[in-house]
NUFIMI-401424 format. One record per residue (C-alpha): x, y negated, z negated; residue number from 1. Coordinates in Angstrom, 1 decimal, decimal comma, padded with zeros to 4 digits. Layout:
residues N
NODE:c1:c2:c3:drenmi
NODE:X:Y:Z:NUM
...
***
This chain:
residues 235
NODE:c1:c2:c3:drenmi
NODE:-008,1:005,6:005,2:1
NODE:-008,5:007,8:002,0:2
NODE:-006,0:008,2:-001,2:3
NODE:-005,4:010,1:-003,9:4
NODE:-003,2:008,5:-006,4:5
NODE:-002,5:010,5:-009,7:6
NODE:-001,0:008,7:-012,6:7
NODE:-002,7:005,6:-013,5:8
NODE:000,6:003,9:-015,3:9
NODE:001,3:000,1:-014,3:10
NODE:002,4:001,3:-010,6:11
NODE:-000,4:003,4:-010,1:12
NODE:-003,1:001,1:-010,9:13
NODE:-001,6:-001,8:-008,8:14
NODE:-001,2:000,5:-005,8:15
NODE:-004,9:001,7:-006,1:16
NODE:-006,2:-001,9:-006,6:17
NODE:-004,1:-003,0:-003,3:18
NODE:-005,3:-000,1:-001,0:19
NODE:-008,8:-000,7:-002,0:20
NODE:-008,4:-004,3:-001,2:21
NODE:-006,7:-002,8:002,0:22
NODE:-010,7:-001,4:002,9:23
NODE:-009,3:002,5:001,6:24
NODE:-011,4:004,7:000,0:25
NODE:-008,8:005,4:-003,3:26
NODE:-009,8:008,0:-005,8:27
NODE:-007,5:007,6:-008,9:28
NODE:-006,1:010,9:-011,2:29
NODE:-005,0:010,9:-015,1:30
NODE:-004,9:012,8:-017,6:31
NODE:-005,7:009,7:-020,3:32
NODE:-008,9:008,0:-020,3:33
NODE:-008,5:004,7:-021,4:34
NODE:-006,4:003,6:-018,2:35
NODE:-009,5:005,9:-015,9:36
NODE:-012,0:003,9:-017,9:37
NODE:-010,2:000,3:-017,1:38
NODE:-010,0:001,1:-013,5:39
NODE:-013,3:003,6:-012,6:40
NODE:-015,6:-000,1:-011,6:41
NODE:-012,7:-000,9:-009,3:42
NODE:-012,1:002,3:-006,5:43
NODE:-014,4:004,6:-004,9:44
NODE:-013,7:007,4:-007,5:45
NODE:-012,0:008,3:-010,5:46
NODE:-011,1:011,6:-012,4:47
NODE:-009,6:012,3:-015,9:48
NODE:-007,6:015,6:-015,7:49
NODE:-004,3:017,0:-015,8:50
NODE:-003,0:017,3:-012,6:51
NODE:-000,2:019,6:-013,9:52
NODE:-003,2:022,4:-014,1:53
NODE:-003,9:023,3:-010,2:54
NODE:-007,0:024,1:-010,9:55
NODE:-007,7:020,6:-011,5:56
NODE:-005,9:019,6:-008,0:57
NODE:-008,4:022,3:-006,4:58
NODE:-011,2:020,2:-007,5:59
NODE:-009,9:017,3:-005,1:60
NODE:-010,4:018,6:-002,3:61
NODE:-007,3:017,5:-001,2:62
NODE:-006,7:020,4:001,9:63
NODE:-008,4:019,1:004,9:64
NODE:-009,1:015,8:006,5:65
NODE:-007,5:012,8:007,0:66
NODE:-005,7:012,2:003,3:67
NODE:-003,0:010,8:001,5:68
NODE:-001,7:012,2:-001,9:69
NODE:001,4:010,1:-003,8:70
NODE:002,1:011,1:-006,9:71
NODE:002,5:008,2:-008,8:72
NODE:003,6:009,4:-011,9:73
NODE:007,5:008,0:-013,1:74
NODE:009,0:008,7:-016,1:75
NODE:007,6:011,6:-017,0:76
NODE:009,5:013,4:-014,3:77
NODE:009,0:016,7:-015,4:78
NODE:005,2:016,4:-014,5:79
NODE:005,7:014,6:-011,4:80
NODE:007,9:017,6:-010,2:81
NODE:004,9:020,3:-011,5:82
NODE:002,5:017,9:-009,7:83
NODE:004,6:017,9:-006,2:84
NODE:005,1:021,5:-006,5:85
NODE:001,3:022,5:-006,9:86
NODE:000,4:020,4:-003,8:87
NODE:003,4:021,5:-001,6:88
NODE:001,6:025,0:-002,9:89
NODE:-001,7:024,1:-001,8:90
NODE:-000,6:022,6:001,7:91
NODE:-001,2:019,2:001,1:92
NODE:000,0:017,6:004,0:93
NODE:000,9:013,7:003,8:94
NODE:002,2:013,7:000,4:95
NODE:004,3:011,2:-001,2:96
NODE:006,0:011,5:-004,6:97
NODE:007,9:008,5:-006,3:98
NODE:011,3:009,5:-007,9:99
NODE:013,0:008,0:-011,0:100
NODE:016,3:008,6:-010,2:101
NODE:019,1:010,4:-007,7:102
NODE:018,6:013,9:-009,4:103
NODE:014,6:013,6:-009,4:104
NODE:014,8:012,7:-005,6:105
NODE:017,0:016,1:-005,0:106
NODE:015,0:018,0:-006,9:107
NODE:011,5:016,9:-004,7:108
NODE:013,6:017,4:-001,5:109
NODE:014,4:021,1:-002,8:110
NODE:010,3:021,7:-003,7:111
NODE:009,9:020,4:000,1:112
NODE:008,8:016,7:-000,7:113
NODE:009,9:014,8:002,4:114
NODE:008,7:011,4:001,4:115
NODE:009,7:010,5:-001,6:116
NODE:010,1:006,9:-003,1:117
NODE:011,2:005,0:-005,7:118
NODE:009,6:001,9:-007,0:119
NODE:012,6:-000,3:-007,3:120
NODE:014,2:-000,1:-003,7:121
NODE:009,9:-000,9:-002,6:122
NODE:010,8:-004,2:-004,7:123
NODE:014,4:-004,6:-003,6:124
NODE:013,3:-004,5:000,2:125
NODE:009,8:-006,2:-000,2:126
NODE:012,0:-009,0:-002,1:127
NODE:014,7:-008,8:000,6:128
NODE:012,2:-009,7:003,5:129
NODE:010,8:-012,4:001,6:130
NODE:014,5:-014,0:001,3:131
NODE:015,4:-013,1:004,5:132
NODE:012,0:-014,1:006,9:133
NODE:010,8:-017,2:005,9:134
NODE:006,6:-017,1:006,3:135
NODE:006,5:-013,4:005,4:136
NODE:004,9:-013,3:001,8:137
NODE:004,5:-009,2:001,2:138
NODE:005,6:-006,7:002,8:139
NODE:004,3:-003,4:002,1:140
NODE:005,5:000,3:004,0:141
NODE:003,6:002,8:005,6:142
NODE:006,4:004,6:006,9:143
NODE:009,6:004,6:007,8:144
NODE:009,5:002,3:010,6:145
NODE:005,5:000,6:010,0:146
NODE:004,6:-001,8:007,6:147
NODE:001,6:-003,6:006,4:148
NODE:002,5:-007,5:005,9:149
NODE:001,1:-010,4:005,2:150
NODE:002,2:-013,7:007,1:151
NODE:001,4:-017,2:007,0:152
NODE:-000,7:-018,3:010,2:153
NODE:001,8:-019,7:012,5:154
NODE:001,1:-023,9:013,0:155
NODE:000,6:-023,9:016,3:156
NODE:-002,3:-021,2:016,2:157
NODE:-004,7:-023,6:014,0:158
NODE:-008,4:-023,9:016,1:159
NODE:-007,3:-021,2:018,4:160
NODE:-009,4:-018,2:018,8:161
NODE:-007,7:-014,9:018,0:162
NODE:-008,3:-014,0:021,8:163
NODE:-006,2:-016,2:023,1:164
NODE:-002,9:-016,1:021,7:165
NODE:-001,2:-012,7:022,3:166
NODE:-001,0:-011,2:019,1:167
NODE:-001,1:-007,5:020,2:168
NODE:000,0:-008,6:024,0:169
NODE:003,0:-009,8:023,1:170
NODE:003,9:-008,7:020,3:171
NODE:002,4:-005,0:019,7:172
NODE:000,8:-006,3:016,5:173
NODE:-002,8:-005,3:014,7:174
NODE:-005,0:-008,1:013,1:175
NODE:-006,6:-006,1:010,1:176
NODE:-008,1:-009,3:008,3:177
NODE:-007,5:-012,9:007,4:178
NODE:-006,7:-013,8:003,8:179
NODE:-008,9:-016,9:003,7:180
NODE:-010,1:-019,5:001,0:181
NODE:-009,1:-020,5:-002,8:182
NODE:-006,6:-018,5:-004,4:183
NODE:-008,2:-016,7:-007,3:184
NODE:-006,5:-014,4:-010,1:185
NODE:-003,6:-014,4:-012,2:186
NODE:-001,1:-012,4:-012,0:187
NODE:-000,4:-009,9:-014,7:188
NODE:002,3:-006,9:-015,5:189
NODE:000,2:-004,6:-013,4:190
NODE:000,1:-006,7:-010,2:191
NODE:003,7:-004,9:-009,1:192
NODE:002,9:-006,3:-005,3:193
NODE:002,7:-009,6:-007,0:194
NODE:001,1:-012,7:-005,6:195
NODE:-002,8:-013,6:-007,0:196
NODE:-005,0:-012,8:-003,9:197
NODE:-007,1:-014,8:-001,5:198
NODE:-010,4:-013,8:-000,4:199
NODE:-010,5:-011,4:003,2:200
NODE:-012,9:-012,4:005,8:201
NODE:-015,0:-009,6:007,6:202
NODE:-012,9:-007,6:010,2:203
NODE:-011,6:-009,8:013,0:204
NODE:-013,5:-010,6:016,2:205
NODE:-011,6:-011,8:019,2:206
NODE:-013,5:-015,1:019,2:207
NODE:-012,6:-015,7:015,5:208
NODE:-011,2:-019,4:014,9:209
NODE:-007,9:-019,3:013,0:210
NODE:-007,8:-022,2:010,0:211
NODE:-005,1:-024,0:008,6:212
NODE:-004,1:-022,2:005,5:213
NODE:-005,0:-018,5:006,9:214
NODE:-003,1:-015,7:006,0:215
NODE:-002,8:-012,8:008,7:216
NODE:-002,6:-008,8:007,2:217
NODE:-000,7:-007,4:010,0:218
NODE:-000,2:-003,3:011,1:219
NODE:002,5:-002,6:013,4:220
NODE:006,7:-001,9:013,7:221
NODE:009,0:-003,3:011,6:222
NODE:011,1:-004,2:014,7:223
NODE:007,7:-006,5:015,8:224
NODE:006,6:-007,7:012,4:225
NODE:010,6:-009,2:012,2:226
NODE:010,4:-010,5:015,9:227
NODE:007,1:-012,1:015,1:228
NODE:008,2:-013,7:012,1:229
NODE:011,3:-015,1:013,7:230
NODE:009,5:-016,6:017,1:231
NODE:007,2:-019,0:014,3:232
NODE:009,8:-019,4:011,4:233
NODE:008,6:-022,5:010,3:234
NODE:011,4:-025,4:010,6:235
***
């Protein structure tokens, strides 16, 4: 998976540190470069330039391939909307914008944005989950119906291999990794996904042992991740 996120504010910085933690290859965009300079040892690439110029998008290479641009940039709307525009112009194809408010999102529809988001309703619904499926602890979307989520192993899977109980059979889920081990970090006012991290093991194998305390990263529908949750809600 490969992104390009431009705007390295508080939002875009936690979303590039999560994607790379994710296994993407994330290159980072901004025109400042004290926030390029805090981040550059921490993705696969980093740029200082103005992504308002479109000479500077041209340099990206972003035409082509399998890659996802999201303009990150918030409050200054009026660059985010220059920003969109210049990549709807150069055919970027899986492009997301984030929007600040009702007007901005109407504006990116008008350019041609079709996904568009806004940082608050990721929060509200991320937050919602959490309240609403006990042993779900983050929830993050990938489209309109897939997610990316992290789950507590259920109970009854401790010392069974990953071969034998179903996960994809029965219930169209994806292992991508196992959250594994001491909890290290802190969390800060850039961590916007918000819990400190535990170490991920290699990429599953189907004879891998789950361990009490394990943490599953799952792929798949929302409609699955919720069924799944529900079937091990812990009593």
């Amino acid at each position: 998976m490969k992104f390009v996120i431009i705007g390295c504010g508080q939002f875009g910085r936690a979303l590039a540190l999560c994607l790379t933690d994710l296994g993407a290859e994330v290159t980072v965009l901004d025109e400042r470069e004290a926030p390029i300079a805090a981040i550059k040892d921490r993705v696969a690439f980093s740029r200082v330039g103005d992504a308002t110029d479109i000479r500077v998008l041209r340099k990206l290479s972003l035409v082509g391939g399998d890659i996802t641009v999201i303009v990150a940039v918030g409050e200054q709307y009026e660059r985010n909307l220059i920003i969109s525009a210049q990549l709807r112009e150069l055919g970027v194809k899986n492009l997301l914008s984030r929007s600040v408010n009702d007007l901005h999102t109407r504006i990116l529809q008008h350019i041609g944005v079709k996904d568009i988001f806004r940082v608050e309703d990721v929060a509200a619904r991320q937050l919602a989950a959490h309240f609403t499926s006990e042993g779900l602890i983050r929830l993050r979307r990938m489209d309109n119906t897939h997610s990316l989520a992290d789950v507590d192993l259920p109970a009854e899977w401790v010392n069974r291999k990953l071969n034998e109980v179903g996960l994809r059979d029965n219930f169209n889920l994806n292992l991508l990794t196992v959250r594994r081990g001491d909890v290290h970090g802190k969390q800060t006012d850039d961590d916007v996904f918000a819990t400190p991290e535990q170490p991920v093991i290699d990429t599953p194998k189907p004879d891998l042992v789950f361990q009490e305390g394990d943490v599953l990263v799952l792929f798949g529908r929302d409609t699955d991740l919720q069924r799944f949750v529900a079937r091990y809600k812990r009593s």
